[in-house]
N, C-alpha and C positions, 0 to 999 in steps of 0.2 A: 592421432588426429586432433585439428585442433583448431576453434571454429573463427571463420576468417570476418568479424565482428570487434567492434571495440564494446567492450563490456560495462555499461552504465549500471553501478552496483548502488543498491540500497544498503549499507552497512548496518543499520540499524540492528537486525536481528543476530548478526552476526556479535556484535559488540554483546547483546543480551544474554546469549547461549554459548558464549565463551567465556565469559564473568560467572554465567549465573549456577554452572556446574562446582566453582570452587570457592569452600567457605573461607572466612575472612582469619581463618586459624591454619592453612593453607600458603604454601610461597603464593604472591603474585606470577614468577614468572609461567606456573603452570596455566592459568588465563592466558596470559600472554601469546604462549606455545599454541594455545587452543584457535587463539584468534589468527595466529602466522600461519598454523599447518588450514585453516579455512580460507586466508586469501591466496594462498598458496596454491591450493588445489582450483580455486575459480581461476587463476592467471594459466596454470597450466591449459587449462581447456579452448583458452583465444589465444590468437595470433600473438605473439611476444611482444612483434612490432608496432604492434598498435599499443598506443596508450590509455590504462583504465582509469574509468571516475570514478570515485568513490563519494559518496555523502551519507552527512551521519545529521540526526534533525537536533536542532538548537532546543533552548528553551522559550523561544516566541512562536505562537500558532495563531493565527486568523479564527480557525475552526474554536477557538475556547470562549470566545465573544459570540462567536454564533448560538452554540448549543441555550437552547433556553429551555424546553421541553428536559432536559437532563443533563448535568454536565458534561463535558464532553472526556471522557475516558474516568470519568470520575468513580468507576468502581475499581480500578486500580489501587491497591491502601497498600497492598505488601509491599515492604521497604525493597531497593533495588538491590542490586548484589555488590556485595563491598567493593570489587576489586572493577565496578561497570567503569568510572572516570578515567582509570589509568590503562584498561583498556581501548577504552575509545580516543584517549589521546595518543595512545602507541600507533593507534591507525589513522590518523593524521599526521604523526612525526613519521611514521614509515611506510604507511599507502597513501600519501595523500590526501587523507580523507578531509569534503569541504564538509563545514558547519554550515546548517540550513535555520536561517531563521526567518521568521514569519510564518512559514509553511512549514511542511513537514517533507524530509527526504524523497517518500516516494513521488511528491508532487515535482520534484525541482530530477529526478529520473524521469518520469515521464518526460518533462519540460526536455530535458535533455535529449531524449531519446529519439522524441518526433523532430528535432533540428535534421537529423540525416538517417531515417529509418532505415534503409537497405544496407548502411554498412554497421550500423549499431542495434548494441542487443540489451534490452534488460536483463537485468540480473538479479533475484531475489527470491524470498519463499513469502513474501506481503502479497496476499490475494486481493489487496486494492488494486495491484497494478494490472490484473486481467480487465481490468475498465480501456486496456491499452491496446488497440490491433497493432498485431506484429511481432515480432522475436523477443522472444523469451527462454528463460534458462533459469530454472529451478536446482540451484547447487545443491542442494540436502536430496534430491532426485534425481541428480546427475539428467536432465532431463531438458533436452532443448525442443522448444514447441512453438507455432504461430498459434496467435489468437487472430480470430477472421473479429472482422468488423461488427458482424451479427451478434459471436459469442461474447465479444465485447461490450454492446449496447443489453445482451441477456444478462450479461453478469450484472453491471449496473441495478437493474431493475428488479433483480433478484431482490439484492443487498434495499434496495429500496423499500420492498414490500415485507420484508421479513426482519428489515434492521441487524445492527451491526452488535452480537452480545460484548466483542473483546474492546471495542470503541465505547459502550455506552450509549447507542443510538438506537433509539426504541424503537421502531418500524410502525405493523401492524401489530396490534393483539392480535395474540391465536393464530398469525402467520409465523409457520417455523421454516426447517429447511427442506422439508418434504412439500409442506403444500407451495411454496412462493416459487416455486419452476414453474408449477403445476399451474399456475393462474393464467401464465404468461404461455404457456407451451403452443398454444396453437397460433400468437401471434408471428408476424414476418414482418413486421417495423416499427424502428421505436413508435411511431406517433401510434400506433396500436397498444404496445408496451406501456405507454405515459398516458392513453385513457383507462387503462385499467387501475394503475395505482391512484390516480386524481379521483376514479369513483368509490376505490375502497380508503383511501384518506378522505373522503368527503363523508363517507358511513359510519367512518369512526372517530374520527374526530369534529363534525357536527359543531358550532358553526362555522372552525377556522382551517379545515379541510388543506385548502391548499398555503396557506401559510406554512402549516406542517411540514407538509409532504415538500415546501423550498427549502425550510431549515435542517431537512432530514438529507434533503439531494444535495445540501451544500457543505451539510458535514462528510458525504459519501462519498461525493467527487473529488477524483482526481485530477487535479490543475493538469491544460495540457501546452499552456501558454501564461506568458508572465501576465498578472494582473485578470485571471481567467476566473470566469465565474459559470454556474450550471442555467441553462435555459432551457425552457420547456420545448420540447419538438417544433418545427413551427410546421 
């Protein structure tokens, strides 16, 4: 079976976890192999005939100006894996793959994705992109899914209230991943969802509250339109 969707692919993690398996005392082509039999196994699963996108994020990011409260992915220190460059150029000499700069991959999938939702699927295992209603496909879970509109706006506010540890985007204090569902659980719309985090960034961060809580939702969001930026409910 094989799903009748053009597959808007994040490569990012793919290029990560097929480098980052094999040390730099290692052939390359083993990375290599790792990264083919992964796009390999996502093309099997769409339509042939349709054509995939791929993108892989540059080294220009919007979000690295933003972050002021803590650098933006700045506890990242560990060197990357020897062989990340030549595979991620092997996936642009042989999947395609575009370079994203400014923003970052999953932003310019999204971007992509919402141009003609019903015949396009995302593709990735980046939990930013659940900020996105609509088709998904988890490769490392074989696992195709919609996100409703709701889970979509819940996920958001999750990541809002509890902050992002692999990002470097502090959230709340003392909000982890247990209590920040919990805050939100009995809401049913965002503008419910975004008074609750405005009044616990207003508690905790005392006097600059919502200045916070923009710079936190701006590094959190995912772009779903060129030049897109996050706004409060209205």
């Amino acid at each position: 079976m094989s799903y009748p969707f053009v597959p808007i692919v994040d490569c990012d993690s793919i290029a990560y976890s097929s480098s980052g398996s094999v040390k730099a005392a290692e052939p390359l082509n083993w990375a290599l192999n790792n990264a083919k039999k992964a796009m390999e196994s996502i093309q099997d699963k769409f339509d042939r005939g349709l054509e995939m996108q791929v993108y892989l994020t540059g080294k220009s990011n919007f979000r690295d100006a933003i972050a002021v409260t803590q650098p933006y992915k700045g506890n990242r220190t560990q060197p990357k894996p020897p062989y990340l460059p030549d595979v991620r150029q092997y996936l642009v000499d042989m999947w395609g793959a575009h370079i994203v700069e400014g923003r970052e991959a999953d932003d310019t999938v999204a971007i992509e994705y919402l141009k003609d939702p019903d015949k396009r699927c995302i593709v990735a295992i980046d939990k930013d992109l659940l900020q996105i209603p609509g088709n998904h496909y988890n490769y490392k879970k074989d696992n195709l899914f919609v996100v409703t509109p709701e889970e979509a706006a819940r996920f958001f506010y999750v990541q809002l209230l509890e902050g992002d540890r692999t990002d470097h985007i502090k959230g709340l204090p003392g909000i982890g991943k247990a209590k920040a569902p919990r805050l939100i659980e009995h809401c049913r719309t965002e503008q419910e969802m975004y008074q609750i985090a405005r009044k616990l960034y207003a508690e905790a961060y005392a006097p600059n509250g919502d200045v916070v809580l923009q710079e936190h939702a701006d590094l959190l969001y995912i772009h779903k339109k060129d030049n897109d930026k996050w706004l409060p409910p209205s």
